[in-house]
C-alpha positions in Angstrom: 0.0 0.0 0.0 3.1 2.5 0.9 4.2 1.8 -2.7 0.9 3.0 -4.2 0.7 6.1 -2.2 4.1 6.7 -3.1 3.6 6.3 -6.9 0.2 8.4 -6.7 1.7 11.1 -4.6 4.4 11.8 -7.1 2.2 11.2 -10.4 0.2 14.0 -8.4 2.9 16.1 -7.6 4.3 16.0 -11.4 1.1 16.6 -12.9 0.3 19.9 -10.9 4.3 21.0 -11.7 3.9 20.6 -15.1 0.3 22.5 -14.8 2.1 25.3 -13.1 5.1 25.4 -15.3 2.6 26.0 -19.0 2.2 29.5 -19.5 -0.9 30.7 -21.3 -0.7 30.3 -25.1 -1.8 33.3 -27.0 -2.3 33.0 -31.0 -1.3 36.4 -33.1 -4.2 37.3 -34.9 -3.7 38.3 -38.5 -5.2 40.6 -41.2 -6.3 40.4 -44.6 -6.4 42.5 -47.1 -7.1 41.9 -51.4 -5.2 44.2 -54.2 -8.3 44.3 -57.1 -6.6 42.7 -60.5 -8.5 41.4 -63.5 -8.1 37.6 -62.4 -4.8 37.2 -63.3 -1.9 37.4 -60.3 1.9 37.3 -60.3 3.6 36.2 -57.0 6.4 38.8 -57.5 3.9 41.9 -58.3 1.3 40.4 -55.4 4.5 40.8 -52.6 5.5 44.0 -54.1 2.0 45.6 -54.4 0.6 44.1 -50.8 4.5 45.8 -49.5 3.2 49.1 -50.4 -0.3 49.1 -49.9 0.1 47.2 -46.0 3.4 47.9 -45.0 4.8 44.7 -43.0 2.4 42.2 -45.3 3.5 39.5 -47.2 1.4 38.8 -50.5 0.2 35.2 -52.1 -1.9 34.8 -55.3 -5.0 33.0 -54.2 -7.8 31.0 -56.6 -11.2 33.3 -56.3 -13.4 31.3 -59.0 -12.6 28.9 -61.3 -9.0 30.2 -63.2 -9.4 33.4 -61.6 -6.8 35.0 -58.9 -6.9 37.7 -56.9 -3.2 39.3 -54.9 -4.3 38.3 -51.0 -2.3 40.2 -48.1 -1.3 38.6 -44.8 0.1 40.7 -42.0 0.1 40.8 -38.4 -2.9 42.7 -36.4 -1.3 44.7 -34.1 
């Protein structure tokens, strides 16, 4: 019986260590912003256009409708 406590106390005593040790996990949220084209997008003009227009953004060409794409910009929310 001594050995059971003994397992159970420290199982116990790790768990709540562990518990106190994790620090609160906060996700970044980020924003979004589209550069009007004519369905058509080129990755190098997308990053260069989204620099401009949102400073800090990074641009990606993403699929609107069927063969058409539209110059998507990702950046942090601050």
């Amino acid at each position: 019986m001594s050995k059971l406590s003994f397992r159970l106390f420290f199982a116990i005593l790790l768990i709540s260590s562990v518990c106190m040790m994790m620090h609160e996990v906060h996700g970044q949220e980020m924003c979004h912003g589209r550069i009007p084209g004519d369905g058509s997008c080129d990755a190098g003009t997308c990053s260069s256009q989204c620099g401009q227009s949102f400073p800090g953004s990074q641009g990606s060409c993403v699929q609107t409708f069927i063969n058409r794409f539209t110059c998507q910009c990702n950046w942090p929310c601050s």
